[in-house]
C-alpha positions in Angstrom: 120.4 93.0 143.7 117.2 91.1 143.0 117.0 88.4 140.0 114.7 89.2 137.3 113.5 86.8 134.5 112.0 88.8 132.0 110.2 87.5 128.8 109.9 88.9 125.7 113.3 90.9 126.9 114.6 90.7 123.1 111.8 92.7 121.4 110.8 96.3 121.5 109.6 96.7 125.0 112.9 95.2 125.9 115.3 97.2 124.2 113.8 100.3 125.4 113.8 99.3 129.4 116.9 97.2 129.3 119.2 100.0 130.5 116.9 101.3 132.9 116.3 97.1 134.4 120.0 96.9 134.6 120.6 99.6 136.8 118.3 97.7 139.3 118.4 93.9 138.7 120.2 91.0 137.7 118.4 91.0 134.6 118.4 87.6 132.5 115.5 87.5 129.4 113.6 84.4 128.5 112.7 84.1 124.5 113.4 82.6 120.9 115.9 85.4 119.8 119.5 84.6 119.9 119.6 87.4 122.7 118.1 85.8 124.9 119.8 83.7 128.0 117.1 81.3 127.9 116.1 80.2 124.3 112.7 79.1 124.8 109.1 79.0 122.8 107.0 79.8 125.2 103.8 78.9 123.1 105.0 75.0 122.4 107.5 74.6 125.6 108.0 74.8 129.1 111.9 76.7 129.5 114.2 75.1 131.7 115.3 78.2 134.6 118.3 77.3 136.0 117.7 79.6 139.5 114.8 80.8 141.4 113.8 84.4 140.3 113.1 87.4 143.0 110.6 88.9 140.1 109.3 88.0 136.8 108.3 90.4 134.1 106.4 88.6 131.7 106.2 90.5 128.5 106.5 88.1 126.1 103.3 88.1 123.8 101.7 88.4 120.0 100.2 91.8 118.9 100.1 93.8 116.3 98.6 91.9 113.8 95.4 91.2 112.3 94.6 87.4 111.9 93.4 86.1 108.7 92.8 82.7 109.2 92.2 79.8 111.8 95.7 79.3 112.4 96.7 83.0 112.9 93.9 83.4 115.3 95.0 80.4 117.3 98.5 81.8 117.3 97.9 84.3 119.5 96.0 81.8 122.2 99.3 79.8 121.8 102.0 82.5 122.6 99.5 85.0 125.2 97.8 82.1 127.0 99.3 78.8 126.7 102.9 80.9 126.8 101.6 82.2 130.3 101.0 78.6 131.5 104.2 76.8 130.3 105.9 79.8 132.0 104.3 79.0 135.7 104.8 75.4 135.1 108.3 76.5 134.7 108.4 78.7 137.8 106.9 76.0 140.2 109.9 73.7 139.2 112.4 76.4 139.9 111.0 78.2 143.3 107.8 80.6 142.7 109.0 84.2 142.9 108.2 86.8 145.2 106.0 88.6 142.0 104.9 88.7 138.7 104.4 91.6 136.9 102.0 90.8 133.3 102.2 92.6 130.6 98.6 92.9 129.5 96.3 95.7 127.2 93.9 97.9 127.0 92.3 95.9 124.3 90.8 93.9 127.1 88.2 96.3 127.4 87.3 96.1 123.6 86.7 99.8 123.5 86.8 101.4 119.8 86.4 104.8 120.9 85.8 106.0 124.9 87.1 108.7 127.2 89.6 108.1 130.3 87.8 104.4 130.7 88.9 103.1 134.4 89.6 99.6 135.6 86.2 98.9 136.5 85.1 98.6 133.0 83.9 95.3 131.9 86.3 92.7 130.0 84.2 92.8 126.6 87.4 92.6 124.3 86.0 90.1 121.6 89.8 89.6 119.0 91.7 86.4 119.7 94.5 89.3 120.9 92.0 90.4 123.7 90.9 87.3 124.4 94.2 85.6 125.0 95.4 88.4 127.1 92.2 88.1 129.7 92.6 84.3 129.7 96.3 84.8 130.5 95.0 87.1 133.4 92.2 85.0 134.7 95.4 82.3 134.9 97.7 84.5 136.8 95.0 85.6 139.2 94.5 82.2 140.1 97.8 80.8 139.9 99.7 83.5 141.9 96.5 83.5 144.5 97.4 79.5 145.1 101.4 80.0 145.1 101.5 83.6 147.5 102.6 85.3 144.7 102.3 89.2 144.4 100.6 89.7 141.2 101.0 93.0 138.8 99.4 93.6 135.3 99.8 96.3 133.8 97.7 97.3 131.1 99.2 99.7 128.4 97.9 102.1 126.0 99.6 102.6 122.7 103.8 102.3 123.6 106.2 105.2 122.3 109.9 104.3 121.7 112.7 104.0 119.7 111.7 101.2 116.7 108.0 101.2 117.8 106.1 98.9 116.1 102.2 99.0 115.6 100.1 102.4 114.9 103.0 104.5 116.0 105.3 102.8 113.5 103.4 103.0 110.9 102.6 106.9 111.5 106.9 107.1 111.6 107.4 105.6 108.5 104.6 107.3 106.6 105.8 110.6 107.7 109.2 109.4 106.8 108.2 108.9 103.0 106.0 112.0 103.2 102.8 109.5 103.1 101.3 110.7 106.2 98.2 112.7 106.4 95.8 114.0 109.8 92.7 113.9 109.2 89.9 116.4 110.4 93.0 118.5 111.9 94.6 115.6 113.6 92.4 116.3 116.5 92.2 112.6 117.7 93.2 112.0 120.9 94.6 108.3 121.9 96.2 107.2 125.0 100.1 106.7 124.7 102.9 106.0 127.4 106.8 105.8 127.2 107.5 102.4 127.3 110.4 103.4 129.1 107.4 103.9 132.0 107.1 99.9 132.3 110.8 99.9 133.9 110.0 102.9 136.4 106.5 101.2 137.5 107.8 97.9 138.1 109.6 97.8 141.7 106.3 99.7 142.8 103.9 97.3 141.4 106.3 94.4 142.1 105.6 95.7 145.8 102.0 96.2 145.9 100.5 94.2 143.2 97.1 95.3 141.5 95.7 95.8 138.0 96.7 99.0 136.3 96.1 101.2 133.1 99.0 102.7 132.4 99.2 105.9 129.9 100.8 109.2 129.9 98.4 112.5 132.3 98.5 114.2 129.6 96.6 113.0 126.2 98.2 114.3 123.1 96.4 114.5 119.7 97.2 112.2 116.6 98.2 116.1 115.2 100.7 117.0 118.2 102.8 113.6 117.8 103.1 113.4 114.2 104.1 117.1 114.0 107.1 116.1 117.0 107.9 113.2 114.8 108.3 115.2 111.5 110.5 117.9 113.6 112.7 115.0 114.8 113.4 113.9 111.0 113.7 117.4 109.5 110.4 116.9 107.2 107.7 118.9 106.7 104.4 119.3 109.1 102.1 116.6 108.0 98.9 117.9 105.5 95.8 117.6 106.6 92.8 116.4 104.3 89.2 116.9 105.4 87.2 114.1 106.8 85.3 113.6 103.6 88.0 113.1 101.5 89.3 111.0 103.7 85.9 109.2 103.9 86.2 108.5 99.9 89.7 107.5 100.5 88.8 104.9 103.0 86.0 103.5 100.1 88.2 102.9 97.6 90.8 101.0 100.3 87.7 98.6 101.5 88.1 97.2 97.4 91.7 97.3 97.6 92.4 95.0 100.5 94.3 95.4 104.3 97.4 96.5 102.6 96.0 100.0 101.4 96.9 103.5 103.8 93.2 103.4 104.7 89.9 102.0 105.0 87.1 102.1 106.5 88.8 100.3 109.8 92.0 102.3 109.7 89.8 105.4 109.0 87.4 105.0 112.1 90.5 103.9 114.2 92.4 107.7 113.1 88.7 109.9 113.9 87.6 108.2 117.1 89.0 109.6 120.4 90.3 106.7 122.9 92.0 107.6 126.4 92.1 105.6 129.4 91.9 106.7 132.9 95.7 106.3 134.9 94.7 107.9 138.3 94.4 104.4 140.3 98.0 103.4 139.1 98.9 107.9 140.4 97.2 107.2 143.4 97.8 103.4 144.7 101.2 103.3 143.4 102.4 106.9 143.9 103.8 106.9 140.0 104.3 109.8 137.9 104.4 109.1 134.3 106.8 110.5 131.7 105.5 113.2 129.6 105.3 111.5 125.7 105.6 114.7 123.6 108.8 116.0 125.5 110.3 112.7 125.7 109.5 110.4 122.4 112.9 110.5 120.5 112.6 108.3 117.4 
């Protein structure tokens, strides 16, 4: 059974692949939780691995945020970019491992709204999350190129699974208090994937390396999931207002501050259509994806 360090191990990505990792590797996780068999901040220190690792999954990252000063931008070039360094400083003490899967994001392509966008597209994300990610990319590619490492990023649409945090969440827990609303008819489309996925992809990128959107074939509407979602907790299908009134709506939030259901940001992120391309990750990696709507339990 191959060792696996994995980073990040202790947050939500982790505790929906742990059971799946175990089944496969001698799994030990790398973090600041209490959880975690190496306590380490990655963003202000370089850990201290006690063995050489077969295969690294390095997940550990900040998202899901929206910075509102200096120091909240900065954070996320301290824990996505200077984390990924302190890490391979770590790993050339300790024997550089056979791969190194990164956990990356579509946000690198700084697409607001877009249709099955491929690989190929340019690097334009322009928030300190995007632009920590592709500096912690350009390092890997370089890094693992010098030490004959076999590289794998991965670069996820929006994740579905138990506790998820980010847009998903929030949908859960307004539909939960009977908050939520579609807009339009809930006819948005976005890219999601199980992140249960990450586990199943890994020994085949781990194999072959390569830089890979991942996302479910099938693109479900903002409408379909948040109508499986209020099945699963017994409420009501979600109302939908028209896009005008949702317009208004999204007017009054802009005077009200970041904390308000919607504005004009949340607004044009719930109306614009964004789906990225998986077929290179299908066709170099022969990998099927989990179907999201049949297999997103909250």
């Amino acid at each position: 059974m191959e060792n696996l360090l994995f980073t990040g191990g202790s947050g939500f990505l982790g505790n929906n692949i742990r059971p799946v990792l175990d089944r496969h590797y001698d799994v030990t996780t790398c973090g600041i939780s209490p959880d975690d068999g190496i306590k380490a901040n990655l963003a202000k220190e370089i850990p201290q691995l006690d063995k050489h690792y077969d295969i690294v999954l390095h997940a550990c990252g900040k998202a899901h945020v929206v910075p509102k000063t200096e120091a909240e931008k900065q954070a996320f070039f301290e824990v996505n970019y200077q984390g990924t360094v302190n890490l391979c400083s770590a790993l050339e003490k300790a024997g550089t491992p056979k791969s190194l899967v990164f956990i990356s994001t579509v946000a690198v392509y700084g697409c607001e709204s877009g249709e099955l966008i491929t690989e190929e597209h340019p690097l334009d994300g322009d928030s300190p999350y995007a632009k920590s990610k592709i500096m912690a990319e350009e390092y890997l590619t370089r890094w693992c190129s010098m030490n004959g490492v076999i590289l794998g990023i991965l670069r996820p649409s929006l994740l579905a699974g138990k506790n998820a945090p980010g847009n998903l969440g929030a949908m859960v827990n307004g539909i939960r208090k009977g908050l939520y609303m579609n807009i339009a008819g809930g006819k948005v489309v976005k890219s999601i994937l199980m992140a249960e996925d990450i586990a199943n992809i890994l020994p085949l990128v781990a194999e072959k390396g390569g830089v890979y959107n991942v996302c479910d074939t099938y693109q479900p509407s903002f409408g379909q999931i948040s109508e499986s979602v209020a099945r699963q907790l017994g409420k009501h299908k979600p109302i939908n207002i028209p896009y005008w009134m949702a317009w208004c709506m999204a007017k009054v939030g802009d005077c009200l501050g970041s904390k308000v259901p919607i504005n004009s940001y949340k607004l044009t992120k719930m109306t614009e259509s964004l789906t990225f391309s998986n077929e290179k990750a299908r066709r170099e990696l022969d990998w099927e994806p989990m179907d999201v709507l049949k297999n997103y339990r909250i």
